[in-house]
C-alpha positions as CSV (number, residue, x, y, z in Angstrom):
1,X,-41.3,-30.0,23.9
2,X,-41.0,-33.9,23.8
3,X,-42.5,-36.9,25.4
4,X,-43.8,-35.1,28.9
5,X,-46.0,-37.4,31.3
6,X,-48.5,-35.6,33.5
7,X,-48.3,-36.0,37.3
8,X,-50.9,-36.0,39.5
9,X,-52.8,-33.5,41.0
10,X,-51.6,-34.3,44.4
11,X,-48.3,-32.1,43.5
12,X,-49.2,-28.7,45.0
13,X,-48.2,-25.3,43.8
14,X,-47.4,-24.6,47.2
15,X,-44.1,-27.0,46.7
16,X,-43.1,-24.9,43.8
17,X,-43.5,-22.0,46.0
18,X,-41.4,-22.6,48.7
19,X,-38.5,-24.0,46.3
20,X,-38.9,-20.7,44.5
21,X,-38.3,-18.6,47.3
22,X,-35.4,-20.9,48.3
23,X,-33.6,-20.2,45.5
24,X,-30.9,-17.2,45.5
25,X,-29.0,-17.8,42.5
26,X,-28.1,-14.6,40.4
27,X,-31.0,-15.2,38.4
28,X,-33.5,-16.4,40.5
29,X,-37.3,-15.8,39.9
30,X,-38.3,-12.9,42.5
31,X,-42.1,-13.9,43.7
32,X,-43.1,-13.5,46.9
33,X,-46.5,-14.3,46.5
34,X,-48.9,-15.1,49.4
35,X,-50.5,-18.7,49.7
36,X,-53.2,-17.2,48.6
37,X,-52.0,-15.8,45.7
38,X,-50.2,-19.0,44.7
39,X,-53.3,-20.8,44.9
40,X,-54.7,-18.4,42.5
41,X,-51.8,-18.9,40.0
42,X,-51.2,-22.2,40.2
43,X,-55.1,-22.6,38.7
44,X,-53.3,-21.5,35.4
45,X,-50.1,-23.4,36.2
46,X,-49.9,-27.3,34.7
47,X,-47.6,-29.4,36.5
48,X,-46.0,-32.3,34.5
49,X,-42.3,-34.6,34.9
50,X,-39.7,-35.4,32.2
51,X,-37.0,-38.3,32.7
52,X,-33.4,-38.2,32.5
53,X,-32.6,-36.9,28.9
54,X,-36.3,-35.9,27.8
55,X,-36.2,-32.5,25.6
56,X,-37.8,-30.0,26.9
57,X,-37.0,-26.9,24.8
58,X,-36.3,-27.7,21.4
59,X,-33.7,-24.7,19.0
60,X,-35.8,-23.2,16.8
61,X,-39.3,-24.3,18.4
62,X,-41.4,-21.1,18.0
63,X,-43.9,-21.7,21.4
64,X,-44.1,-19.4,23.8
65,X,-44.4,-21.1,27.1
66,X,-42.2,-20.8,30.1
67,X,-41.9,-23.6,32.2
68,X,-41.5,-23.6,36.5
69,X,-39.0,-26.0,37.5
70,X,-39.7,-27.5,40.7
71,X,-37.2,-30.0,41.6
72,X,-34.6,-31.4,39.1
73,X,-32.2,-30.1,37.0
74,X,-32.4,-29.0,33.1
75,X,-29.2,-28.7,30.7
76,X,-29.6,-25.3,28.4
77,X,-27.0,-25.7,25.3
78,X,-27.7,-24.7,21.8
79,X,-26.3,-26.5,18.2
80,X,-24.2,-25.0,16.3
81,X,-21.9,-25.7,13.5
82,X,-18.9,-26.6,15.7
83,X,-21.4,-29.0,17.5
84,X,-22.9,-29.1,21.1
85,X,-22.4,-26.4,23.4
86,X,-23.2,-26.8,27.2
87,X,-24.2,-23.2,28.5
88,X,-26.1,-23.3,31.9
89,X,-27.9,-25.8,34.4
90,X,-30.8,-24.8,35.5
91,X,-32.0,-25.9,38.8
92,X,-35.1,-26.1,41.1
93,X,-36.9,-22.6,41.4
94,X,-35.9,-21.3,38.6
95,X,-37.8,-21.1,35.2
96,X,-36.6,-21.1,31.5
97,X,-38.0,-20.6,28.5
98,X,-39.3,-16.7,29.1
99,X,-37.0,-15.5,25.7
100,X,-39.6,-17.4,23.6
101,X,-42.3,-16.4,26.2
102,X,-41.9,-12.5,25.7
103,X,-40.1,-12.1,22.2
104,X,-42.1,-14.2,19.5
105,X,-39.1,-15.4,18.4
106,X,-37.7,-18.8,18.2
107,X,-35.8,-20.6,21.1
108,X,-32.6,-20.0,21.0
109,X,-31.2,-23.0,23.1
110,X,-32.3,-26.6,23.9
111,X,-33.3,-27.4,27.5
112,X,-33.0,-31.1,28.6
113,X,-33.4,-32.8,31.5
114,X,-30.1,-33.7,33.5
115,X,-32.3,-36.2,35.5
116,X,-36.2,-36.9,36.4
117,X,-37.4,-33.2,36.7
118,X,-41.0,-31.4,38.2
119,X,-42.0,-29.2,36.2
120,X,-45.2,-26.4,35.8
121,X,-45.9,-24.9,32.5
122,X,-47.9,-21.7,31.6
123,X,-48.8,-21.1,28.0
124,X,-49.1,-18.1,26.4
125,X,-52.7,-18.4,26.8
126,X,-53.2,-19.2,30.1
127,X,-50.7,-16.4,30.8
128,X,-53.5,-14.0,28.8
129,X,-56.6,-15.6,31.0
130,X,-54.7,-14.5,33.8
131,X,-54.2,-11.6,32.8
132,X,-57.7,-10.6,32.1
133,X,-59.1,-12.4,35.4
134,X,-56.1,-10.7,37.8
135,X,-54.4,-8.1,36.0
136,X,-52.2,-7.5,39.3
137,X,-51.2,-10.9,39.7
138,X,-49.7,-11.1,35.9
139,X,-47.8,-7.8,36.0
140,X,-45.8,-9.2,38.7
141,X,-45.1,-12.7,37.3
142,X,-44.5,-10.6,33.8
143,X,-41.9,-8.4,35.6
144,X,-40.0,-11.2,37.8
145,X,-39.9,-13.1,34.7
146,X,-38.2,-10.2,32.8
147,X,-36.2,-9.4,35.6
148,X,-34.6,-13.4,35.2
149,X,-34.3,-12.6,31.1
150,X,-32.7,-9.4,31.5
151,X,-30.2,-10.6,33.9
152,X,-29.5,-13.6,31.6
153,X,-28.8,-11.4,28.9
154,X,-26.4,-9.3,31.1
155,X,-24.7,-12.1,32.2
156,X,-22.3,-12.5,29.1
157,X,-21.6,-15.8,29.9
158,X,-24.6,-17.3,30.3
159,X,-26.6,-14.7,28.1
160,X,-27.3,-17.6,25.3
161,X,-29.1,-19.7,28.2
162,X,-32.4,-17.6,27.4
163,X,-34.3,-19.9,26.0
C-alpha cells in the first residue's frame, strides 16, 4: 500500500458498521455484529483515508491485510501483458484484499482509489491478537470474509477481483 494518511480517532467503528450492514451487493460482507461487539473489533481495526488515485493494493505485494472500506470507492484491475484491465469497483461496506489475507500468496490485482476513500485495516497480526483474546469474535469475521472470497471466485466475471 502507498502514501495512506491517518484520520482521526473521531471516525467510529460504528459508521463502518451501519454502512456494512447497508450493503447488499452479491458479495457483501455478512456481520451482524452487536454495538458491542463492534466496539470490541474495532480495537483491532485502524482507520485511515487515501485520495483520488492513491494505491492501495499493489500486484504482486505479498501482505496479508484486508482492508474495510467505509465510504468511497476502490478500482480492482490487475497488469498484464495486453495492459490495464478494469475488473470490479468496490464500494462502501465491502472489504478487499482477503485473497492475500487467507492464501499467503501474492495479490493478484491492484486496488486504487476512484476518489477520497475511508478505510479500516486489520493486519494479519492484529487479526491473530484477536483471535487469541475472542476466539468467537474472529471465527465469524474469518467466515464472512471467506464467504465474500468464495463468492468472488464463483463469480467468473469478477473472480480476478480477489485481491
Amino acid at each position: 500500500m502507498k502514501s495512506s494518511q491517518p484520520i482521526g480517532a473521531k471516525s467510529l467503528v460504528q459508521h463502518l458498521a451501519q454502512v456494512i450492514a447497508k450493503n447488499h451487493a452479491y458479495d457483501a460482507l455478512d456481520l451482524p455484529f452487536t454495538p458491542a461487539e463492534w466496539a470490541v473489533f474495532g480495537d483491532y481495526l485502524q482507520p485511515f483515508a487515501l485520495a483520488r488515485d492513491q494505491v492501495l493494493i499493489e500486484q504482486g505485494a505479498t501482505d496479508r491485510t484486508v482492508y474495510f472500506i467505509e465510504s468511497g470507492t476502490l478500482s480492482v484491475h490487475c497488469v498484464d501483458e495486453e495492459g490495464r484491465m478494469n475488473l470490479a469497483m468496490i464500494g462502501a461496506g465491502s472489504v478487499v484484499g482477503e485473497w492475500a489475507f487467507f492464501s499467503r500468496m501474492a495479490r493478484k490485482s491492484d486496488a486504487v482509489a476512484a476518489g477520497p476513500c475511508k478505510l479500516w485495516r486489520l493486519s494479519l497480526i492484529r487479526f491473530m491478537d484477536l483471535a487469541n483474546r475472542q476466539p468467537a469474535l474472529a471465527l465469524r469475521i474469518a467466515l464472512a470474509l471467506g464467504t465474500v472470497m468464495a463468492k468472488r471466485v464463483a463469480n467468473k466475471p469478477k473472480r480476478v477481483a480477489a485481491t
